[in-house]
C-alpha positions in Angstrom: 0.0 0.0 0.0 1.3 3.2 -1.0 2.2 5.9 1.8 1.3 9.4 1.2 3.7 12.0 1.6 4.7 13.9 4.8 4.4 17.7 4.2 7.1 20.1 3.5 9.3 22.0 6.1 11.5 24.5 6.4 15.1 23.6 7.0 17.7 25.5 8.9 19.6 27.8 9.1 22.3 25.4 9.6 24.1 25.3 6.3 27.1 27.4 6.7 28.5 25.4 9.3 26.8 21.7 9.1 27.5 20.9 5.4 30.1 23.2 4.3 33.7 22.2 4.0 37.2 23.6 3.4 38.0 24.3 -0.5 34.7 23.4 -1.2 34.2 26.5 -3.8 37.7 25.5 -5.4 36.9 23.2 -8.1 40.7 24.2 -9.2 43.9 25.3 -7.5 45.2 29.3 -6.9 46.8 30.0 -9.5 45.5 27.6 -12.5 46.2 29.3 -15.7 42.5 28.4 -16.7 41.0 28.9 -13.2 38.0 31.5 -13.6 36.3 32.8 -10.6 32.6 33.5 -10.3 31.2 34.8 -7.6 27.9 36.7 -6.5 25.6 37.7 -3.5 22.1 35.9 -2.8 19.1 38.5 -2.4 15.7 37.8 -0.9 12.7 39.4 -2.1 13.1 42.7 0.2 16.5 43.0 -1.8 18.2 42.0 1.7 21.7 39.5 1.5 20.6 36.0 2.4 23.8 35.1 5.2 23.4 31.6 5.6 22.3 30.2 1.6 24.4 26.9 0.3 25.3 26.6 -3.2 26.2 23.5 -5.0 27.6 23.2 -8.3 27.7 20.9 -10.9 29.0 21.3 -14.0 31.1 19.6 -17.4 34.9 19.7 -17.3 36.3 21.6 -20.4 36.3 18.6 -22.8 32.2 18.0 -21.9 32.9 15.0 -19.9 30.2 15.2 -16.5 31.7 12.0 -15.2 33.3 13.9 -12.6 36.4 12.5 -10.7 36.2 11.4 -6.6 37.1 13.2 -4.2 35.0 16.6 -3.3 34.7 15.1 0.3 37.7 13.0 0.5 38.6 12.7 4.3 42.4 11.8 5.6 41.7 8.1 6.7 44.3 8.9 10.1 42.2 11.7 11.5 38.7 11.8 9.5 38.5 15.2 8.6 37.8 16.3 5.2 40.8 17.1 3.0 38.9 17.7 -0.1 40.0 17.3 -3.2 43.7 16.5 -4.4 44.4 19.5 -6.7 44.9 17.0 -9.8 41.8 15.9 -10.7 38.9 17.7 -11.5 35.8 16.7 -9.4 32.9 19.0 -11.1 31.4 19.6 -7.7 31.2 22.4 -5.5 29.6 23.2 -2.4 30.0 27.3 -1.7 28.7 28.6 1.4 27.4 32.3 1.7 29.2 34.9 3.7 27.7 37.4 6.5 27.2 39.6 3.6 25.6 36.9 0.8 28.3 36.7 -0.6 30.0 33.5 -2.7 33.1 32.9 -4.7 33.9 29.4 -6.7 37.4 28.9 -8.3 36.5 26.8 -11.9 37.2 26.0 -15.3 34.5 27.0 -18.1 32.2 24.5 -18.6 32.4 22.3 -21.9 29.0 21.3 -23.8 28.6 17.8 -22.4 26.7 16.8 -25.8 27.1 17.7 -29.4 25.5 21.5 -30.1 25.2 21.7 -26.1 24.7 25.1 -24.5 27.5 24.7 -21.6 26.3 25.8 -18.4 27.1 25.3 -14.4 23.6 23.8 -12.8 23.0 25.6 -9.6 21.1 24.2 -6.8 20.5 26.7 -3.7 19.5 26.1 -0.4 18.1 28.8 1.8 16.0 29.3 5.1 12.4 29.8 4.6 12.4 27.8 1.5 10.3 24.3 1.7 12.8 23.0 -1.4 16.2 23.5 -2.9 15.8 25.8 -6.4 17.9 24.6 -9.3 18.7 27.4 -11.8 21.8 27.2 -14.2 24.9 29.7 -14.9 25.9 30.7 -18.0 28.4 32.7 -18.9 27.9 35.8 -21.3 29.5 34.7 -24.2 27.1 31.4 -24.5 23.4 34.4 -24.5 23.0 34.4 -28.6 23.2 30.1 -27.8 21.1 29.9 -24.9 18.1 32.1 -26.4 18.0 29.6 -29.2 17.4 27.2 -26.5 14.4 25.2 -27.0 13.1 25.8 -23.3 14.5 29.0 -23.0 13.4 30.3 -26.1 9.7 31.9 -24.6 11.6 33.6 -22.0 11.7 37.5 -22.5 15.2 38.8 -22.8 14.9 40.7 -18.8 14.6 37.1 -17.9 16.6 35.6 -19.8 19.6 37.8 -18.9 19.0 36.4 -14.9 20.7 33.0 -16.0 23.8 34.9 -17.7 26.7 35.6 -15.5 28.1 39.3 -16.0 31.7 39.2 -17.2 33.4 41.5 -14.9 37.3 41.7 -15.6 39.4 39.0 -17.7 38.5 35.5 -16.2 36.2 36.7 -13.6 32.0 36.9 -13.7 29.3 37.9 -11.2 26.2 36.0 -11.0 23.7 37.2 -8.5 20.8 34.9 -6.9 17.2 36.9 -6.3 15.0 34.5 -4.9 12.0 36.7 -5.6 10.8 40.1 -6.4 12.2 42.4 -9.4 14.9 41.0 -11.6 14.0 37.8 -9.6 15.8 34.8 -10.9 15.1 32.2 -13.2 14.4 28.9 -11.4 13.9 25.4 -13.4 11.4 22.8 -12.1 12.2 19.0 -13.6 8.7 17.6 -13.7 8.3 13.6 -13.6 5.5 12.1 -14.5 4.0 9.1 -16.5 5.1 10.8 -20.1 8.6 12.6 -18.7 11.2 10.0 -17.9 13.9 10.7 -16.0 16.5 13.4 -17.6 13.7 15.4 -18.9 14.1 19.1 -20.0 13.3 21.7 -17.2 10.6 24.2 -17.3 11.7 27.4 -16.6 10.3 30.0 -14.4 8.5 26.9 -12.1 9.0 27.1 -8.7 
């Protein structure tokens, strides 16, 4: 017999602390020649920082591959903490929290389409108090916009909205993407319905929350 579903909470604040770990917004070493930095503040719908919001990352290595090597959370088998990742291999993970201010930085590479004609993107998933679920949105960075309007599921979007999934290119190697969970300029979130028709993998739907 089936079970219904409990309802929904609200989780946290506890992120910044509880899940968080050290390096984890350094998909790449200080000092890569191809490291880029993005980085950005998370804004509720008053316009106020969020202080406590968790980002995670996913995203292709340069070549497309999404495999993604071990070792994000790798722990030092003597003393258990987590050492993170090695500095050789890249993981295409990230978990970034956000500062007093709402404020996040991750050290990357640029993303590679992980299929033939693929827009390449970072997905996004963000975590906040007051939210009953995590909202997925994607980054992409300025020079992919005339690519990602011809997106199929993108396309309808007007180009105000549009412009809230395209990181702002800021100085050589370095982008600002800003999070605005609601009001004006509020960002783009995807919803990845599931049902008898939509098997797993199956496009998002923008603006759903």
């Amino acid at each position: 017999m089936p079970l219904p579903p409990t309802p929904s909470q609200t989780v946290g604040p506890f992120y910044g602390y509880a899940l968080s770990f050290a390096g984890g917004g350094d998909l790449v070493p200080a000092g890569h020649p191809e490291a880029l930095t993005l980085h950005g503040y998370v804004f509720d719908g008053a316009g106020e920082p969020v202080p406590d919001a968790l980002l995670e990352f996913w995203q292709a290595d340069p070549a497309g591959a999404t495999a993604g090597a071990p070792g994000s959370l790798r722990h030092d088998p003597a003393t258990g903490q987590v050492v993170g990742r090695d500095t050789v291999r890249f993981t295409g993970f990230a978990r970034v929290p956000a500062d007093a201010d709402g404020h996040w930085t991750l050290r990357t590479l640029a993303p590679g389409p992980h299929r033939p004609a693929a827009v390449p993107y970072l997905a996004l998933l963000l975590f906040a108090r007051g939210l009953l679920h995590h909202l997925h949105t994607r980054v992409h960075l300025p020079e992919h916009a005339e690519a990602l309007a011809a997106e199929p599921e993108f396309a309808a979007l007007p180009p105000e909205r549009l412009n809230t999934l395209l990181a702002v290119r800021e100085a050589e190697r370095r982008y600002r993407f800003d999070l605005r969970l609601q009001g004006e300029k509020e960002t783009v979130f995807c919803d990845f319905p599931l049902g008898p028709h939509q098997p797993p993998g199956a496009a998002p739907v923008p603006g759903a929350r």
